[in-house]
MARBANU-597493 format. One record per residue: residue in three letters; x, y, z of N, C-alpha, C in turn. Coordinates in nm, 3 decimals, decimal comma. Example, Ala and Ser with C-alpha at 12.3 -4.5 7.8 and 13.67 -1.06 7.14 Angstrom:
("ALA" (1,319 -0,569 0,780) (1,230 -0,450 0,780) (1,320 -0,330 0,780))
("SER" (1,285 -0,225 0,708) (1,367 -0,106 0,714) (1,290 0,003 0,787))
//
This chain:
("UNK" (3,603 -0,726 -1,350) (3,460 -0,739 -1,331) (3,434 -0,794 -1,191))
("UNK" (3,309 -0,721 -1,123) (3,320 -0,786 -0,992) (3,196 -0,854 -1,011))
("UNK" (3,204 -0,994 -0,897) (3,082 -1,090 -0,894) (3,003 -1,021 -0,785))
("UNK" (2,975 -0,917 -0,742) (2,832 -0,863 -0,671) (2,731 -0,861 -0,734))
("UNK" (2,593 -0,899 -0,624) (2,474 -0,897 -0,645) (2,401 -0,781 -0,541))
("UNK" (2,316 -0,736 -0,639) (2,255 -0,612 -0,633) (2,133 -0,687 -0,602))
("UNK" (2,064 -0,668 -0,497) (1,912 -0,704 -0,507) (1,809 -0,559 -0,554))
("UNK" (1,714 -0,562 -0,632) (1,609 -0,523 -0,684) (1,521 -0,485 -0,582))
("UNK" (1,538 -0,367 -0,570) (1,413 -0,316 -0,446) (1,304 -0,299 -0,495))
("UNK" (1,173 -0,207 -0,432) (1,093 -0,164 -0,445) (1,038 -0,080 -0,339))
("UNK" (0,940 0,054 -0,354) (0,882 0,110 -0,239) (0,810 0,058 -0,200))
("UNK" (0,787 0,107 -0,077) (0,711 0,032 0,026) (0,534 0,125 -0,038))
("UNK" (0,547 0,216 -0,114) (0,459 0,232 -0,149) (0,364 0,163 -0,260))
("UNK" (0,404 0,062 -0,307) (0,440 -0,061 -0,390) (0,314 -0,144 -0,335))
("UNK" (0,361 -0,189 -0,218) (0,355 -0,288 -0,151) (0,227 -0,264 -0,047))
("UNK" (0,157 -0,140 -0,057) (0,082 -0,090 0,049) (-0,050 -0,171 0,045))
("UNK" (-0,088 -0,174 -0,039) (-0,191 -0,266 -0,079) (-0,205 -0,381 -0,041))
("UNK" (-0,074 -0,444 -0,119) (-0,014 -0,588 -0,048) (-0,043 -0,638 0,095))
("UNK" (0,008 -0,557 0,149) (0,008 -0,583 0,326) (-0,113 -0,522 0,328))
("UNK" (-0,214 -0,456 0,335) (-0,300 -0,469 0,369) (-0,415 -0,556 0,372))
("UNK" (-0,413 -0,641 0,210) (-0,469 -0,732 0,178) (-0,492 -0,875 0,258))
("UNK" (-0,292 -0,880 0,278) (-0,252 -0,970 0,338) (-0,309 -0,988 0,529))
("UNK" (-0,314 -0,857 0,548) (-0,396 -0,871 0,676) (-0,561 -0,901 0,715))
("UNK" (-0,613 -0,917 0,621) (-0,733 -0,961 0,585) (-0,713 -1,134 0,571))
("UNK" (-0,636 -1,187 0,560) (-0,636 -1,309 0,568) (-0,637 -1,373 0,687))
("UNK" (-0,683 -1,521 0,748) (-0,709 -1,574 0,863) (-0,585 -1,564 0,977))
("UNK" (-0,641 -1,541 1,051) (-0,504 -1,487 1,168) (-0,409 -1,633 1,203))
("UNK" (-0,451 -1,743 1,132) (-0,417 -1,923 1,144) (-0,305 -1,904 1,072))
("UNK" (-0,358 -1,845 0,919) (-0,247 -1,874 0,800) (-0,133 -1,743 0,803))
("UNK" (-0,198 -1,631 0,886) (-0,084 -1,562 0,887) (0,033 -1,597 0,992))
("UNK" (-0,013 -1,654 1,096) (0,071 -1,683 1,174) (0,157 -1,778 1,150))
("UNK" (0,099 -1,915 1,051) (0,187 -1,997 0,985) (0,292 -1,942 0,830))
("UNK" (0,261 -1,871 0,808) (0,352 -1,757 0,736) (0,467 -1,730 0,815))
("UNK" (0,406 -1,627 0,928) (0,501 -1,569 0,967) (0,636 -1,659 1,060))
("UNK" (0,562 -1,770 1,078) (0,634 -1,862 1,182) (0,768 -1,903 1,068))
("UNK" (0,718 -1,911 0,949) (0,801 -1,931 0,850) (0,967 -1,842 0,843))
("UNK" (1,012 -1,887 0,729) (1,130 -1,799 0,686) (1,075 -1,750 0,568))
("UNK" (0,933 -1,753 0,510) (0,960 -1,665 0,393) (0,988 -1,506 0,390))
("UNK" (0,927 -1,486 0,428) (0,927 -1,295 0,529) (1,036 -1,287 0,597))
("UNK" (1,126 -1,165 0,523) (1,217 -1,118 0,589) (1,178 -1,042 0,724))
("UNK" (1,283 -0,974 0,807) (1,253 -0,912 0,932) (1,138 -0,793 0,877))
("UNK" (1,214 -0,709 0,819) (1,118 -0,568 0,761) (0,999 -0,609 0,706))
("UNK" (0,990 -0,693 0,639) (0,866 -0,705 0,626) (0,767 -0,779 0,702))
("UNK" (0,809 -0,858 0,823) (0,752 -0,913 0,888) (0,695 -0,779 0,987))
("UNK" (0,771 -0,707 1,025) (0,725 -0,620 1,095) (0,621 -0,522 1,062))
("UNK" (0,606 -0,524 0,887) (0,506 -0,430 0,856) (0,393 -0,532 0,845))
("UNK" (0,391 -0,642 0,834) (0,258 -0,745 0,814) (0,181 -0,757 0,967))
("UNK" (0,293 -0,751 1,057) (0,258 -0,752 1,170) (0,203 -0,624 1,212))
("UNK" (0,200 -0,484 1,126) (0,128 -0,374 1,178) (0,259 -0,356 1,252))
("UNK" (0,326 -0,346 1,304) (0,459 -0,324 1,393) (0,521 -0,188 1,365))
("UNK" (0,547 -0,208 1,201) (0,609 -0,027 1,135) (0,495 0,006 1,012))
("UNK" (0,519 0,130 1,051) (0,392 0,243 0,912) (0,570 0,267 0,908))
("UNK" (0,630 0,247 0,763) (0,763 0,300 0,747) (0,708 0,413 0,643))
("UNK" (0,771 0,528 0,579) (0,708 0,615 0,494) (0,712 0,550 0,359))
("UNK" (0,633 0,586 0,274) (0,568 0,521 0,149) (0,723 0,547 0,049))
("UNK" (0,837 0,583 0,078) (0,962 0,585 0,002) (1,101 0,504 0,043))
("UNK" (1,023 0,431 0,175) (1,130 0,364 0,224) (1,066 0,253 0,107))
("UNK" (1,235 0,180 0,114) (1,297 0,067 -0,004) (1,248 -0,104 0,079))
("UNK" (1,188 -0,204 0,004) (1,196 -0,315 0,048) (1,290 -0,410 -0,054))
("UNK" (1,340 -0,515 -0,071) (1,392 -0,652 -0,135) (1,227 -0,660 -0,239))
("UNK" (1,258 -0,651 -0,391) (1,175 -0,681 -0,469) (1,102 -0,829 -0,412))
("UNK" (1,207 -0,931 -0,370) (1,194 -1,080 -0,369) (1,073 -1,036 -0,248))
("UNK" (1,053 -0,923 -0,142) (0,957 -0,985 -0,034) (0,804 -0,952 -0,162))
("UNK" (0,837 -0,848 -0,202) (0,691 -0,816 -0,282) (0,627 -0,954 -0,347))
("UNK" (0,735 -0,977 -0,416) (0,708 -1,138 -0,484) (0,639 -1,210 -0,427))
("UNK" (0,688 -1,251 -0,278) (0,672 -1,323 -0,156) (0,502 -1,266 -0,159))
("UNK" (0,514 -1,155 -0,125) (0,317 -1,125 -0,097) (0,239 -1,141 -0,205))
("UNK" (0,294 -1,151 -0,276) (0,187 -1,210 -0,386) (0,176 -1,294 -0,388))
("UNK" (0,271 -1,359 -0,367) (0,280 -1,532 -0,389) (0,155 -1,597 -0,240))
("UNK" (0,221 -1,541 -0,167) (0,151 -1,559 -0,029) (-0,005 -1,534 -0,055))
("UNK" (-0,045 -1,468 -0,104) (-0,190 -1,414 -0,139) (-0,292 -1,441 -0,238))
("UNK" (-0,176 -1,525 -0,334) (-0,207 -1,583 -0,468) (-0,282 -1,754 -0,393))
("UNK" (-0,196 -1,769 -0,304) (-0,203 -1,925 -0,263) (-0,304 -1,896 -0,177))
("UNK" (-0,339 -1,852 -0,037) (-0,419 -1,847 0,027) (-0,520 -1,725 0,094))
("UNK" (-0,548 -1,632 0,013) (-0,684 -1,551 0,010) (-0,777 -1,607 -0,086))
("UNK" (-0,893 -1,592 0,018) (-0,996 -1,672 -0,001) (-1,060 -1,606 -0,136))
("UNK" (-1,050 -1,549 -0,264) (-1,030 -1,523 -0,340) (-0,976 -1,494 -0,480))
("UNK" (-1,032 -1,596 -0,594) (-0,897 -1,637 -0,693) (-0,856 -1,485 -0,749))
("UNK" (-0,948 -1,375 -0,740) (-0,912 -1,237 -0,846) (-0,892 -1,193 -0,745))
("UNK" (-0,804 -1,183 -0,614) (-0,681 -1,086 -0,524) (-0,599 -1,009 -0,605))
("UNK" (-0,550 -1,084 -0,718) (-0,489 -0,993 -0,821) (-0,568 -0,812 -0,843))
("UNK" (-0,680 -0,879 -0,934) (-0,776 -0,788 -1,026) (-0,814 -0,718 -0,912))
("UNK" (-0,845 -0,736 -0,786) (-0,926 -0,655 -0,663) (-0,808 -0,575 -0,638))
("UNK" (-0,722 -0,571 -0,546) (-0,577 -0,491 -0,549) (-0,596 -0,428 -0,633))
("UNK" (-0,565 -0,426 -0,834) (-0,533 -0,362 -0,922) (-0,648 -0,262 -0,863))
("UNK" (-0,786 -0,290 -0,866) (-0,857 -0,226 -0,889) (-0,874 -0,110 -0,780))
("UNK" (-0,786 -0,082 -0,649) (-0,845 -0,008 -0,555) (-0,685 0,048 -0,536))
("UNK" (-0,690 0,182 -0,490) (-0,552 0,246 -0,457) (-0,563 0,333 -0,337))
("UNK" (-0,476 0,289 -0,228) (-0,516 0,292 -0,094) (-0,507 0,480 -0,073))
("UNK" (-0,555 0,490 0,055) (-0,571 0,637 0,057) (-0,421 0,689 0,097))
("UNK" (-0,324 0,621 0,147) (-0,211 0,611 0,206) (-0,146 0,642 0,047))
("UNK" (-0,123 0,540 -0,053) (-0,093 0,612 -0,163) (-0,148 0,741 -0,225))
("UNK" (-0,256 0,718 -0,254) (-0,265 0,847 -0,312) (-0,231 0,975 -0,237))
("UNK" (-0,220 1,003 -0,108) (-0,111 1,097 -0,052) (-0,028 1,101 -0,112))
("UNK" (0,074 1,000 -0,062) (0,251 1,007 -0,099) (0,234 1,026 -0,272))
("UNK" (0,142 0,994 -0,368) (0,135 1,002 -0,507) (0,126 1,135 -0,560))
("UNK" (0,046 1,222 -0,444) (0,032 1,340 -0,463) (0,178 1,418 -0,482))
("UNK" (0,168 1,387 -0,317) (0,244 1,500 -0,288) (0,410 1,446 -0,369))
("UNK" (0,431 1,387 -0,413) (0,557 1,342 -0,522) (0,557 1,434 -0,640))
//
């Protein structure tokens, strides 16, 4: 039996929402985010607008976590949850299509 760990991805089509949301937040708290280690490189680069990667490239489940968590704590909004659920970006519904 081998002791490897597999991390749990997710698409970046997943997550589209996420980062967008997340860029709506004060340019203060994102920058104290990003100054952080919670955000890996890849995803720092898509929060930063830096990469449009295609809606099938793979992220670390743990960053998705991370944006929620991040968004849960400081958007000025307690239902960020229910708002997200409720809207599906035009960027997805492309890649949803055409899948």
């Amino acid at each position: 039996m081998t002791d490897s760990f597999i991390e749990k991805s997710v698409s970046f089509a997943s997550v589209i929402d996420l980062v967008d949301a997340y860029l709506l937040l004060p340019s203060s708290v994102r920058e104290q985010i990003e100054a952080s280690n919670i955000l890996d490189d890849t995803t720092l680069r898509l929060v930063q607008n830096r990469t449009k990667p295609s809606p099938s490239k793979r992220l670390p489940e743990s960053q998705m976590v991370a944006l929620w968590s991040l968004l849960e704590q400081h958007h000025p909004s307690p239902e960020i949850g229910l708002i997200i659920g409720q809207t599906i970006s035009q960027s997805l519904k492309v890649y949803l299509l055409a899948g």
